[in-house]
C-alpha positions as CSV (number, residue, x, y, z in Angstrom):
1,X,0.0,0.0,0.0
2,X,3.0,2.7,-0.7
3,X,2.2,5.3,-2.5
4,X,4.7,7.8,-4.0
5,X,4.4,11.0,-5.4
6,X,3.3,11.7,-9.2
7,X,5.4,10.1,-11.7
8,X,7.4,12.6,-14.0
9,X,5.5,13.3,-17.7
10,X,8.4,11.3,-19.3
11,X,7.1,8.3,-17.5
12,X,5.8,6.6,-20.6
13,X,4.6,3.8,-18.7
14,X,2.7,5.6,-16.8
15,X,-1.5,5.7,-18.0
16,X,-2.1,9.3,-16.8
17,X,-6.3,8.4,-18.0
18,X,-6.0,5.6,-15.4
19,X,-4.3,7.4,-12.8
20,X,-7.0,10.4,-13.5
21,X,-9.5,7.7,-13.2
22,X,-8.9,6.6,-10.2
23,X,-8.1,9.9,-8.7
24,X,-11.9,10.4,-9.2
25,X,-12.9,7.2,-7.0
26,X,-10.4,8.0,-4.8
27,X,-12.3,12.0,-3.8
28,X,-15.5,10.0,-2.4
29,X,-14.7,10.0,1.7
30,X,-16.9,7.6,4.2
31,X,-19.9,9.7,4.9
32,X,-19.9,11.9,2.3
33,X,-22.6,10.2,0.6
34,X,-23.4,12.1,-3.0
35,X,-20.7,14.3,-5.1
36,X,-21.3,16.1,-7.7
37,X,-18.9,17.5,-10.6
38,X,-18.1,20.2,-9.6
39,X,-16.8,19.3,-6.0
40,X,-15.1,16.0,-7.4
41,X,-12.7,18.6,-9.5
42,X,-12.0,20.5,-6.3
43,X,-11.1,17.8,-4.2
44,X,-8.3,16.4,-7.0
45,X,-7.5,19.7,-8.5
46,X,-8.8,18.7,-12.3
47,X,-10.7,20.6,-15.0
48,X,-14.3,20.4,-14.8
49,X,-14.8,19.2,-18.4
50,X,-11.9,16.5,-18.0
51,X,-14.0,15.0,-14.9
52,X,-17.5,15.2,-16.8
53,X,-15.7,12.5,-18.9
54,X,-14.3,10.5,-16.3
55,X,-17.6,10.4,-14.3
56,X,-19.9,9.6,-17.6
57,X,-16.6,6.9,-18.0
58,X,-17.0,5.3,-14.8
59,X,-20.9,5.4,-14.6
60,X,-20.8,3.2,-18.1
61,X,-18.4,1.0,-16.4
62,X,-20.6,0.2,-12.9
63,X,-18.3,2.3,-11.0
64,X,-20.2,5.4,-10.4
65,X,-24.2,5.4,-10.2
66,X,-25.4,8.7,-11.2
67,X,-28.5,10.7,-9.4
68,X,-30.0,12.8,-11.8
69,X,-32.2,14.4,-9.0
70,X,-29.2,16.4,-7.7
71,X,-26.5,16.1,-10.5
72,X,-24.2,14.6,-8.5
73,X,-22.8,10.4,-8.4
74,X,-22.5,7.9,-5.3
75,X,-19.8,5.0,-5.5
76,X,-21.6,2.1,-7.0
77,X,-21.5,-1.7,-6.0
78,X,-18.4,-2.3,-8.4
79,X,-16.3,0.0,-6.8
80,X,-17.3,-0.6,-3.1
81,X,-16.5,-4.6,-4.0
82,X,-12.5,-3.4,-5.0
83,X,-12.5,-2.3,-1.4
84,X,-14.3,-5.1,-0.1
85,X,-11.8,-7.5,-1.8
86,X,-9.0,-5.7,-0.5
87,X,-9.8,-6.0,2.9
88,X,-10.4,-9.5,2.6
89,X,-6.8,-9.8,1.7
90,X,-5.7,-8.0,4.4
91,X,-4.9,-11.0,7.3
92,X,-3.3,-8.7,9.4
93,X,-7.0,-6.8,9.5
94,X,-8.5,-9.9,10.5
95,X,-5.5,-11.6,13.0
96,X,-5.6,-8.1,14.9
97,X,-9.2,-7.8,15.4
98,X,-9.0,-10.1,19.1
99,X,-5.7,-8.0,20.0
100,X,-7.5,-5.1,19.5
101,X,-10.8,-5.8,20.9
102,X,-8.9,-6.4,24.1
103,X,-6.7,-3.3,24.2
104,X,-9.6,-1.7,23.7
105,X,-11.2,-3.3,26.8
106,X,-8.6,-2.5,28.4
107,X,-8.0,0.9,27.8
108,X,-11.1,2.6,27.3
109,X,-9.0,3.7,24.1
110,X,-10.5,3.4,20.3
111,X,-7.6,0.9,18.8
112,X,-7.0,1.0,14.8
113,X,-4.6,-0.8,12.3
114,X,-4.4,1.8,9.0
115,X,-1.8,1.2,6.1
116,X,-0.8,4.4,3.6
117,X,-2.4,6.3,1.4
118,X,-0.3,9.3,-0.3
119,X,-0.1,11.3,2.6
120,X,-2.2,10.1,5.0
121,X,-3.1,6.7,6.7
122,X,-6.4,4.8,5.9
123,X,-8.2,2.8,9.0
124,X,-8.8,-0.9,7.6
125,X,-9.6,-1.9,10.7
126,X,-11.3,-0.5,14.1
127,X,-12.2,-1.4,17.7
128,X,-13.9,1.1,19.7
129,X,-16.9,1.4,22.2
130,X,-19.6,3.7,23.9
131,X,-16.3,4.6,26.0
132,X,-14.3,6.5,22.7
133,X,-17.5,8.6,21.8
134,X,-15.0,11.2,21.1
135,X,-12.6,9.6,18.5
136,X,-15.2,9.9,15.5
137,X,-13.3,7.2,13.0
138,X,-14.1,4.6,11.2
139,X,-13.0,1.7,8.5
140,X,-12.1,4.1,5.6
141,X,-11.3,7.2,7.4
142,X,-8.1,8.9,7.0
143,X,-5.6,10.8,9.0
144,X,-2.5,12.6,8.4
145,X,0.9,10.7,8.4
146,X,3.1,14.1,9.8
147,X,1.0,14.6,12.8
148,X,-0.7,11.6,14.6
149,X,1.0,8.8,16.4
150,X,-0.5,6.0,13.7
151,X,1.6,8.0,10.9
152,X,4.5,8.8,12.7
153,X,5.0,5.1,13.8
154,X,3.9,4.3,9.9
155,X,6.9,6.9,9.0
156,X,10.2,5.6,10.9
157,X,9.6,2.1,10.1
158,X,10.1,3.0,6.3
159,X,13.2,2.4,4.4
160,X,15.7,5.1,4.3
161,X,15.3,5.7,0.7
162,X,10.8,5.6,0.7
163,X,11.5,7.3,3.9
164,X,13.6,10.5,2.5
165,X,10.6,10.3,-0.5
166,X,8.1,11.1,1.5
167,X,10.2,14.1,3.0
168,X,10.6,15.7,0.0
169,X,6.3,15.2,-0.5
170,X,5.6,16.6,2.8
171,X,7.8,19.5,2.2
172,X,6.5,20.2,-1.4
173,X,2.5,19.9,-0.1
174,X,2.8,21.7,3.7
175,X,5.0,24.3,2.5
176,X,5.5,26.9,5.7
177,X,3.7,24.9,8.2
178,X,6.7,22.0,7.4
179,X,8.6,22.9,10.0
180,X,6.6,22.9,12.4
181,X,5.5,19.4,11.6
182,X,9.5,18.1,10.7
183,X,10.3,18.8,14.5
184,X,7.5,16.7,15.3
185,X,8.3,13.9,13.1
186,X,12.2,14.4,14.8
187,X,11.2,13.8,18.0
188,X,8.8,10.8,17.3
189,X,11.6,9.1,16.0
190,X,13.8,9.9,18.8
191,X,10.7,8.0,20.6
192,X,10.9,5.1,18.2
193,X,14.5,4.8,19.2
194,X,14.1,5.1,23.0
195,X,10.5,3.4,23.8
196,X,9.3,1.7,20.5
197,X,6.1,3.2,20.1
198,X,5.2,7.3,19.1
199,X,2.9,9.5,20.8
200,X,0.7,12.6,19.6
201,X,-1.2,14.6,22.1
202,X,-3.8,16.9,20.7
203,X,-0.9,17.7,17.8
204,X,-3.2,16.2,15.0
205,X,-6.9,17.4,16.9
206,X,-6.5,19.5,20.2
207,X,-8.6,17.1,22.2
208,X,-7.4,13.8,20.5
209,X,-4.2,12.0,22.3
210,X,-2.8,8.8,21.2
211,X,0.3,6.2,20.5
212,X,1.5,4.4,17.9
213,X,3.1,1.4,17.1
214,X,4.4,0.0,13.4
215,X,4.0,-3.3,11.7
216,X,7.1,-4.7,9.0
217,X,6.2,-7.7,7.3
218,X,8.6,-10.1,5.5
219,X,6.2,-10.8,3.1
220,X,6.7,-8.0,0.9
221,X,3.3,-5.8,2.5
222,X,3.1,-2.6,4.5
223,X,4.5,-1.6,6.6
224,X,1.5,-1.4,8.6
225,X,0.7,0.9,11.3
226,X,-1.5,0.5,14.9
227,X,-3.0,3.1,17.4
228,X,-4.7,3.8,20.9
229,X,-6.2,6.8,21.4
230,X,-9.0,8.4,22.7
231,X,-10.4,12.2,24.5
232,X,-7.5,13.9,25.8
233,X,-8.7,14.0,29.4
234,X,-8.6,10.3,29.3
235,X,-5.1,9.8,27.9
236,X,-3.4,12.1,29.1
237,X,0.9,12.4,28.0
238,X,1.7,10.9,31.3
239,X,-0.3,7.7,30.2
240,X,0.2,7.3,27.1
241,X,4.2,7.1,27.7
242,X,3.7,5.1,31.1
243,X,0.4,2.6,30.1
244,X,-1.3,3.3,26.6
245,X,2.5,2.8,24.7
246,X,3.7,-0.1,26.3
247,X,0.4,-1.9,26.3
248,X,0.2,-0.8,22.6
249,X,3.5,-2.5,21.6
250,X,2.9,-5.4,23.8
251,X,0.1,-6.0,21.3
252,X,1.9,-5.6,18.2
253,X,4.5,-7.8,19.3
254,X,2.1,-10.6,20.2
255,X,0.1,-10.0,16.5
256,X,4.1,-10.3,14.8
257,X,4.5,-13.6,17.2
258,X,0.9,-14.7,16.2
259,X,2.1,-14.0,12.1
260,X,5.2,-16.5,13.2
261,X,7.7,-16.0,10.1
262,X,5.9,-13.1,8.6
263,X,6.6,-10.6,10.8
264,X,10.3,-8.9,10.2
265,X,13.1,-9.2,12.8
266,X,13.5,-6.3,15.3
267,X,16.6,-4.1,15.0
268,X,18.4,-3.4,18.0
269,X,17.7,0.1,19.5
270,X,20.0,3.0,19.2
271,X,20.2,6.6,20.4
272,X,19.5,9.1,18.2
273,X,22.0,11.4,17.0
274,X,21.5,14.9,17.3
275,X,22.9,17.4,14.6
276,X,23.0,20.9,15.0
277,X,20.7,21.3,12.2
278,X,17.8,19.5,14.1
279,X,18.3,15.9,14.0
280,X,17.9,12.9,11.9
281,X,14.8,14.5,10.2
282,X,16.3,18.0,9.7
283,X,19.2,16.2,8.3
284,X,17.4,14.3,5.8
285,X,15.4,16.8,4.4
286,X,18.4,19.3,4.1
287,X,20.5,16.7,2.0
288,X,17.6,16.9,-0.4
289,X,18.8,20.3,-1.9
């Protein structure tokens, strides 16, 4: 589920119809219910006329289902079933589920497995009760990578190279609020180093607090990212360092013993180094030029 940015225009294996195509499915959001024209060219910054096309295109194909009523489209059954299929695929959705369920109990914390998307991470899986009322997510919802703990823990288990990637994205799409969000990422993976798990209190949503715990595969998948968060009167930074984290990690490290040969081998820990420029982050993103 990586995604990297836009391939260049002399990418001639690259269908730019296809990719445009799919940017269309990809504007509908859970809840959002109807969209019409005009808004689907807002939401992936292409001409009106060139999304008429795509929409009559993907109505004739079963993936669209117009409603003439309001001039606008819903996903049809053909698209929802490419989502339903992926999930199906996903074991680690399915394996989880009793991990989670019982962090969740608990906690009192909403507990979520999400995997990328561009820029952001997409829940494929979610335990929560009466007790999260105010963590408002679901299967399909999405959430920054730079600024909650799910992303963060998603972003230092990354490769150098996919790693540096998506620094140069960030930088390109936040333009001046990067920094603020780089000396995040920095001392997340200063975290990662020291505790294994990432926290973000109220840094993505002022009253949201949670941690976060990756998941590396050897099977060529992910990596794969888990949470526990909830209202941020009810974790407060205290406990998510000294209960919600480690419980959160205990429970990845019981799915990766679950997945038996699956799951990747653990480096050993190391400090940090610090830089005068601001640290393993700052120091990537300034050898980008």
């Amino acid at each position: 589920m990586k995604r990297s940015g836009k391939p260049a225009a002399t990418d001639r294996n690259f269908v730019v119809a296809l990719a445009r195509g799919l940017d269309v499915l990809r504007a509908f959001r859970p809840n959002d219910g109807l969209l019409g024209n005009q808004e689907i060219a807002a939401r992936t910054n292409l001409p009106k006329p060139t999304i008429s096309r795509l929409t009559y295109t993907l109505t004739k194909l079963g993936y669209l289902t117009p409603v003439p009523r309001f001039e606008k489209y819903q996903l049809a059954p053909a698209a929802m079933a490419l989502g339903y299929a992926a999930l199906a695929n996903l074991g680690v959705k399915h394996l989880s589920e009793p991990f989670r369920d019982e962090l969740m109990r608990q906690t009192g914390g909403a507990c979520a497995v999400g995997a990328r998307d561009r820029l952001s991470m997409i829940y494929f899986g979610q335990s929560r009760s009466s007790m999260t009322v105010g963590v408002q997510l679901d299967v399909g919802s999405r959430i920054p990578i730079a600024t909650t703990a799910m992303g963060r823990a998603y972003f230092w288990a990354l490769p150098t190279e996919e790693r540096a990637q998506l620094l140069r994205e960030f930088r390109e799409h936040y333009g001046s609020r990067w920094a603020k969000m780089r000396d995040g990422l920095e001392q997340a993976g200063e975290m990662v180093s020291k505790y294994g798990f990432v926290i973000s209190a109220g840094e993505w949503q002022d009253d949201v607090h949670a941690a976060g715990v990756a998941l590396t595969l050897n099977d060529g998948t992910g990596p794969y990212a888990f949470n526990c968060g909830a209202p941020a009167f009810r974790f407060t930074e205290e406990r998510l360092l000294n209960d919600i984290g480690p419980r959160l990690l205990a429970m990845v490290r019981n799915i990766e013993a679950a997945l038996g040969g699956l799951a990747a081998p653990h480096q050993k820990k190391t400090e940090p180094k610090k830089n005068k420029s601001g640290g393993k982050v700052a120091g990537i993103v300034e050898g980008l030029g």
